[in-house]
Backbone as a chain_set.jsonl record, in Angstrom:
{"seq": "XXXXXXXXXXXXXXXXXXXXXXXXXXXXXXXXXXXXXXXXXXXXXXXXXXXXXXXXXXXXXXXXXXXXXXXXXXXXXXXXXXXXXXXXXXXXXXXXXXXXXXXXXXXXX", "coords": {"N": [[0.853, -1.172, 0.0], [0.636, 1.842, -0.976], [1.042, 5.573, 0.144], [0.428, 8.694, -0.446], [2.546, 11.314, -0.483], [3.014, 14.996, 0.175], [5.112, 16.514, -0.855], [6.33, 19.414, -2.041], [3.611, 20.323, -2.856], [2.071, 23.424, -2.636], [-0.683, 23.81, -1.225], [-0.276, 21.998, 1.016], [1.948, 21.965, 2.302], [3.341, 24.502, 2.334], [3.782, 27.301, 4.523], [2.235, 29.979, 6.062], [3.187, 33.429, 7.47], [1.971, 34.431, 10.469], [1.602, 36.208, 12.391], [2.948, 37.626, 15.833], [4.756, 36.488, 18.759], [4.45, 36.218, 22.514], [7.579, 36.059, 24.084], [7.734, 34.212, 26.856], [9.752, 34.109, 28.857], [11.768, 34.995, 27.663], [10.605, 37.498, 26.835], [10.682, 38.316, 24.292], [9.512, 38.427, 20.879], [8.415, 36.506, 19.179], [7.898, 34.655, 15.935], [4.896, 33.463, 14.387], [3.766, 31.106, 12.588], [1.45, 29.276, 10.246], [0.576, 26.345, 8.646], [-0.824, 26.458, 5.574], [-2.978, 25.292, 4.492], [-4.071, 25.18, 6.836], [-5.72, 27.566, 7.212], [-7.531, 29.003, 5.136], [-10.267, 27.043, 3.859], [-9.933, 24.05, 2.585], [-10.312, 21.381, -0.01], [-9.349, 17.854, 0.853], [-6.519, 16.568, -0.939], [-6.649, 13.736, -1.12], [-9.254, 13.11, -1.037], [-9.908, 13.422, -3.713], [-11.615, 12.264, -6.934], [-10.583, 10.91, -10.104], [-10.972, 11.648, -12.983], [-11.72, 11.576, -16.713], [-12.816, 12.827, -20.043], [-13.302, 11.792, -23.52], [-13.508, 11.234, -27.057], [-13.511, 8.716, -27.775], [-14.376, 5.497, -26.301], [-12.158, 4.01, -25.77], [-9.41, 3.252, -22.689], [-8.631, 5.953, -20.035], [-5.776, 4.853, -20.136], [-5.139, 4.622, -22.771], [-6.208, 7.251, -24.073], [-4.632, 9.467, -23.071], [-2.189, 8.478, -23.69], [-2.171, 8.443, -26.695], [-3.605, 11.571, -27.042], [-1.598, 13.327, -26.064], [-1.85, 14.554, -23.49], [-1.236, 14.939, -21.263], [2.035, 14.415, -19.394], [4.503, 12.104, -20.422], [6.363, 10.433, -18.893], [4.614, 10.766, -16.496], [2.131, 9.382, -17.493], [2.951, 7.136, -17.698], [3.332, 6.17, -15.197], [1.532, 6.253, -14.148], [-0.286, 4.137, -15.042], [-1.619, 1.583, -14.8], [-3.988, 2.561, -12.855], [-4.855, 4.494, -14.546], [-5.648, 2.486, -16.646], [-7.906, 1.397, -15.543], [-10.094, 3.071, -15.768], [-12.988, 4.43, -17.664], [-13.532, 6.643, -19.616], [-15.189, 9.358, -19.465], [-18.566, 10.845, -21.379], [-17.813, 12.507, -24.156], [-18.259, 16.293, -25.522], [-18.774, 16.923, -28.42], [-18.675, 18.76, -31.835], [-19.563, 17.729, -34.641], [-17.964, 19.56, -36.991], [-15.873, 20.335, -36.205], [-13.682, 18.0, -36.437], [-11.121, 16.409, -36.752], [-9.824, 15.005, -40.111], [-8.95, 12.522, -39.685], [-9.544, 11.469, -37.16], [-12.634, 10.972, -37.075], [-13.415, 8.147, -37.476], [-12.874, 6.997, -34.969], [-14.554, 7.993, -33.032], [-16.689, 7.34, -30.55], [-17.774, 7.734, -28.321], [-19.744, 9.896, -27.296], [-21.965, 12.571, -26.139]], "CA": [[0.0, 0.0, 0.0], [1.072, 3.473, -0.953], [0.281, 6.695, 0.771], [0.742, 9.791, -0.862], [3.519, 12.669, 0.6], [2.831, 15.821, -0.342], [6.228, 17.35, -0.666], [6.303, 20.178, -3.361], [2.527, 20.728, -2.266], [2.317, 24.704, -1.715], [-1.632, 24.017, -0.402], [-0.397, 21.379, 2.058], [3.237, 22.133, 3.025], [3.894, 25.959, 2.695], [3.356, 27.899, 6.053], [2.154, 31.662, 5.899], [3.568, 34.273, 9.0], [0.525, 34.844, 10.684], [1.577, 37.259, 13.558], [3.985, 37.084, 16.873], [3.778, 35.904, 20.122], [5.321, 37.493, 23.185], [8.085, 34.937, 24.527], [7.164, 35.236, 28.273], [11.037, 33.982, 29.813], [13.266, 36.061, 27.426], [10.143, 39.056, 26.471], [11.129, 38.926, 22.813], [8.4, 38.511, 20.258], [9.118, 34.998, 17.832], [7.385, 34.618, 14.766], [4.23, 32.504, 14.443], [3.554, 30.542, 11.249], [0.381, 28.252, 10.296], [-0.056, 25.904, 7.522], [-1.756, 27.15, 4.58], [-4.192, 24.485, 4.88], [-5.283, 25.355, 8.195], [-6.112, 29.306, 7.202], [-8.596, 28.921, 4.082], [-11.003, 26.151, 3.247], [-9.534, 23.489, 0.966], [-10.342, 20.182, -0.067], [-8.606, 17.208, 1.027], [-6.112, 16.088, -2.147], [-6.645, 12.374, -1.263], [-10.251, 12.779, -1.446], [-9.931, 13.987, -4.97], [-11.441, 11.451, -7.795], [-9.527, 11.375, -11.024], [-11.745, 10.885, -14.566], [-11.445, 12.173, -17.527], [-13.474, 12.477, -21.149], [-12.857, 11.519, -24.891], [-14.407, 11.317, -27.691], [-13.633, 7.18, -27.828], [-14.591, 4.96, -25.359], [-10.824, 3.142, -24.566], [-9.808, 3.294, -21.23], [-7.617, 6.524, -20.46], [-4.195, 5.04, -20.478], [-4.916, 4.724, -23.855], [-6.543, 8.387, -24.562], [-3.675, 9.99, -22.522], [-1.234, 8.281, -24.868], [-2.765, 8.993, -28.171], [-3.541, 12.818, -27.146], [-0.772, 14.023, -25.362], [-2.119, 15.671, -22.763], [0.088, 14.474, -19.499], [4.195, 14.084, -19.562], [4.724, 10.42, -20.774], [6.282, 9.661, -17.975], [3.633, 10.962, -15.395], [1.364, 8.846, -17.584], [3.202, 5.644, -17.604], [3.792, 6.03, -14.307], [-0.047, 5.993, -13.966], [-0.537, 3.178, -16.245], [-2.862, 0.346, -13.799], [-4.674, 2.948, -12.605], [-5.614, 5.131, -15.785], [-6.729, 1.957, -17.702], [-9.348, 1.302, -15.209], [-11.278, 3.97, -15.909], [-13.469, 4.507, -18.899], [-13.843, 8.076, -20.009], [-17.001, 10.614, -19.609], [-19.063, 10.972, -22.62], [-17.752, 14.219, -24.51], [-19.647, 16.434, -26.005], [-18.516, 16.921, -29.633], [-19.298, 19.764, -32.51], [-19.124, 17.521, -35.958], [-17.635, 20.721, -37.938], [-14.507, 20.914, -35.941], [-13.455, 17.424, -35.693], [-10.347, 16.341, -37.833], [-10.975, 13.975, -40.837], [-8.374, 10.742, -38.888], [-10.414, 11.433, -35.951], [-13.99, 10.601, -37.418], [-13.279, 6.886, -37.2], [-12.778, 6.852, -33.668], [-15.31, 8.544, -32.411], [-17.481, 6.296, -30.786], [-18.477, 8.031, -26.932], [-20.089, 11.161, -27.668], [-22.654, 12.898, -25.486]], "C": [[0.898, 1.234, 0.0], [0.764, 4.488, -0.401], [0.99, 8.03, 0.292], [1.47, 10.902, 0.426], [3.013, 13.773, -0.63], [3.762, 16.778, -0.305], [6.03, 18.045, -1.911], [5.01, 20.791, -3.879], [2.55, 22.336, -1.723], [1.438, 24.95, -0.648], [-0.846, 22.386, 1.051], [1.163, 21.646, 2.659], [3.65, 23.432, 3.087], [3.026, 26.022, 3.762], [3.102, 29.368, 5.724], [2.577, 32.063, 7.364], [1.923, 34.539, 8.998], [-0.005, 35.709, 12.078], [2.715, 37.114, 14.708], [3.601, 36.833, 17.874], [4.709, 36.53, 21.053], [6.053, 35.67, 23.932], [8.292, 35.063, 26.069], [8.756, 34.875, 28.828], [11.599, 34.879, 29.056], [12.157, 37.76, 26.817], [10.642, 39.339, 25.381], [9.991, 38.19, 21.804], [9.196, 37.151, 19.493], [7.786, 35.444, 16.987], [6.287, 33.499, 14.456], [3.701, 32.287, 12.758], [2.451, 29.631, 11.43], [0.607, 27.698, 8.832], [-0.958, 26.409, 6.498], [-2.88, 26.476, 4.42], [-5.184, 24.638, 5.957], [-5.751, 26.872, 8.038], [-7.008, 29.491, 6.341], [-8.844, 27.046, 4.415], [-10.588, 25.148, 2.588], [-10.118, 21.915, 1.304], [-9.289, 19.045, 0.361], [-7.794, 16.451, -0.352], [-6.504, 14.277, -2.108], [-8.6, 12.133, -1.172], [-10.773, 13.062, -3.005], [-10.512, 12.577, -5.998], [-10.802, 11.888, -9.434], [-10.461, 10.673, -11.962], [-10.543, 11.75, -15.445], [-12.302, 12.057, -18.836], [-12.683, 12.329, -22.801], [-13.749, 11.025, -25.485], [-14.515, 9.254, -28.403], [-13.791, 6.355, -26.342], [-13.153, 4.033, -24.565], [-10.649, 3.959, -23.578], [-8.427, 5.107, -21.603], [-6.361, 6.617, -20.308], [-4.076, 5.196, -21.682], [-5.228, 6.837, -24.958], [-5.297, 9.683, -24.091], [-2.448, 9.733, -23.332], [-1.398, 8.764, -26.109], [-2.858, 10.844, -28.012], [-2.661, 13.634, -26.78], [-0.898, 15.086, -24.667], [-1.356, 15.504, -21.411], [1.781, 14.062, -19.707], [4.223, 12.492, -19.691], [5.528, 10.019, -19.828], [5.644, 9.454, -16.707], [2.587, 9.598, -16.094], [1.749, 7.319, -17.932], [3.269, 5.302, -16.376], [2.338, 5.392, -13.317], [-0.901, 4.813, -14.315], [-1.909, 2.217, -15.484], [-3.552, 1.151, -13.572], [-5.405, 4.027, -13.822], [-5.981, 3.77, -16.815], [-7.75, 1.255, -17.159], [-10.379, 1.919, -15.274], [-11.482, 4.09, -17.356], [-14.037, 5.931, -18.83], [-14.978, 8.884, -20.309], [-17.226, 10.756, -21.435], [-18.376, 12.586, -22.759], [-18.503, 14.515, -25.55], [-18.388, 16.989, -27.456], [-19.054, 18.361, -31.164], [-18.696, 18.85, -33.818], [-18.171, 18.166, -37.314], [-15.956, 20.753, -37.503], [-13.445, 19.677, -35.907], [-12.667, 16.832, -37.211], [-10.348, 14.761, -38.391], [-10.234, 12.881, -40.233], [-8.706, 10.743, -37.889], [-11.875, 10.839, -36.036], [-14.209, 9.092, -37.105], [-13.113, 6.217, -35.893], [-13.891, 7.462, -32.804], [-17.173, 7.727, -31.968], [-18.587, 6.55, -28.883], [-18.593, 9.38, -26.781], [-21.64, 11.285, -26.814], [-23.763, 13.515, -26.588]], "O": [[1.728, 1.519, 0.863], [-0.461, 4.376, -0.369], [2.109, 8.318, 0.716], [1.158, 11.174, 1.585], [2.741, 13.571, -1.814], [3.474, 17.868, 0.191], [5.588, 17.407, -2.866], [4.955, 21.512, -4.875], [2.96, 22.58, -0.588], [1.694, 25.605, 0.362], [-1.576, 22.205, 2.025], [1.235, 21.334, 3.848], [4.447, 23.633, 4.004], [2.033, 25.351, 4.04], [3.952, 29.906, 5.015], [2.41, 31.304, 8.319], [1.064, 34.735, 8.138], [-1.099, 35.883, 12.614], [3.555, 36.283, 14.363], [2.411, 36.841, 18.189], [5.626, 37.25, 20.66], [5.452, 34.623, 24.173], [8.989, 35.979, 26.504], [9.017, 35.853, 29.528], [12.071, 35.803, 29.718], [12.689, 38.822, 26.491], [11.099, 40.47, 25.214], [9.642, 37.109, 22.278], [10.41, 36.999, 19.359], [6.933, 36.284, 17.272], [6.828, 32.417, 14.225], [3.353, 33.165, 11.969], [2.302, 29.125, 12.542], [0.803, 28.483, 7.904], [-2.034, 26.819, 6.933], [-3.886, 27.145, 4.179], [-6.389, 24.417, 6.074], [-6.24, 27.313, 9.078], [-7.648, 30.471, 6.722], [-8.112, 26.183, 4.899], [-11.024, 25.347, 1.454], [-10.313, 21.398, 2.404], [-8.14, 19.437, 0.157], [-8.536, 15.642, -0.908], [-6.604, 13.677, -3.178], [-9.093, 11.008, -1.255], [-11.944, 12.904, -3.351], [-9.739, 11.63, -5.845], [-10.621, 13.05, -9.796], [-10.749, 9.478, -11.887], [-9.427, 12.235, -15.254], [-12.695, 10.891, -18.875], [-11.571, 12.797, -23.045], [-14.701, 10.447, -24.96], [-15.321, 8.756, -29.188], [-13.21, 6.791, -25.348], [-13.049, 3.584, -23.424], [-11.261, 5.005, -23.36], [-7.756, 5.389, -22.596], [-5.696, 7.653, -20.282], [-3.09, 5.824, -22.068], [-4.699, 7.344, -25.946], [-5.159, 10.697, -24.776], [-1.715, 10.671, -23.646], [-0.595, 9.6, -26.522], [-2.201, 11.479, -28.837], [-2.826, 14.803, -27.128], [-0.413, 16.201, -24.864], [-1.04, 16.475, -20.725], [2.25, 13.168, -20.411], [3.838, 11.824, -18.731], [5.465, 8.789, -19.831], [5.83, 8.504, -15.947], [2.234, 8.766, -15.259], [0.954, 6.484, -18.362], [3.279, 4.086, -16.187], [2.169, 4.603, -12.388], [-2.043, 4.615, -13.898], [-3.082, 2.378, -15.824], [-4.532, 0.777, -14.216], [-6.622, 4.199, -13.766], [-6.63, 4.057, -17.821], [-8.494, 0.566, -17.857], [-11.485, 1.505, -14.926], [-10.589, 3.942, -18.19], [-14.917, 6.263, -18.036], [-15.555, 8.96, -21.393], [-16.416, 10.765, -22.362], [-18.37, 13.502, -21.937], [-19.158, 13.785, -26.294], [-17.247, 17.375, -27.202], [-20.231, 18.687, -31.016], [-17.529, 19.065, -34.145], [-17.784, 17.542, -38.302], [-15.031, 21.092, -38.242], [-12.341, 19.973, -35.449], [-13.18, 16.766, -38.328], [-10.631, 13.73, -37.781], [-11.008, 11.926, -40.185], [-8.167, 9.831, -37.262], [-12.287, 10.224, -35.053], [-15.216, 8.808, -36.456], [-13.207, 4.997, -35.765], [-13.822, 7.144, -31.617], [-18.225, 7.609, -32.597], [-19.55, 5.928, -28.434], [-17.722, 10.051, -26.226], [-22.407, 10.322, -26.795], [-24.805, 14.035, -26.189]]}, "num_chains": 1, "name": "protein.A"}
């Protein structure tokens, strides 16, 4: 089992200054910092689900390969888990859609 670190995370690992405090033995003010997480609202990243749409129904390790929309090695890296999922219907405009694309197009909203 894996568990995600969130190093390089600015919403879960940067700290904002967020005022001072009085240091009661030496009476010199320090510097108080909070998590950026704990000062706004945010979602939890590990509750996040991960889709995605295309205009063919393979799964999207395969639509991620073919379109080049993610760094080939983020998306190999992904590989078991992007070809379990099958891709949201997209929605399509016939006029714009290039002619070695027509043949594939098979999960359209």
């Amino acid at each position: 089992m894996m568990h995600p670190n969130f190093h390089g995370s600015f919403t879960q690992c940067a700290t904002a200054h967020v005022g001072f405090k009085m240091e009661q033995s030496t009476n010199k003010l320090q510097d108080v910092y909070k998590p950026i997480s704990q000062l706004m609202p945010m979602a939890n990243p590990c509750d996040f689900e991960i889709s995605g749409w295309d205009i063919n129904s393979a799964d999207l390790f395969t639509a991620c390969k073919r379109s080049h929309v993610l760094e080939p090695t983020l998306v190999n890296a992904l590989k078991e888990d992007l070809e379990k999922i099958k891709p949201l219907s997209a929605v399509l405009n016939p006029e714009f859609i290039a002619a070695n694309q027509s043949d594939r197009v098979d999960n359209i909203f």
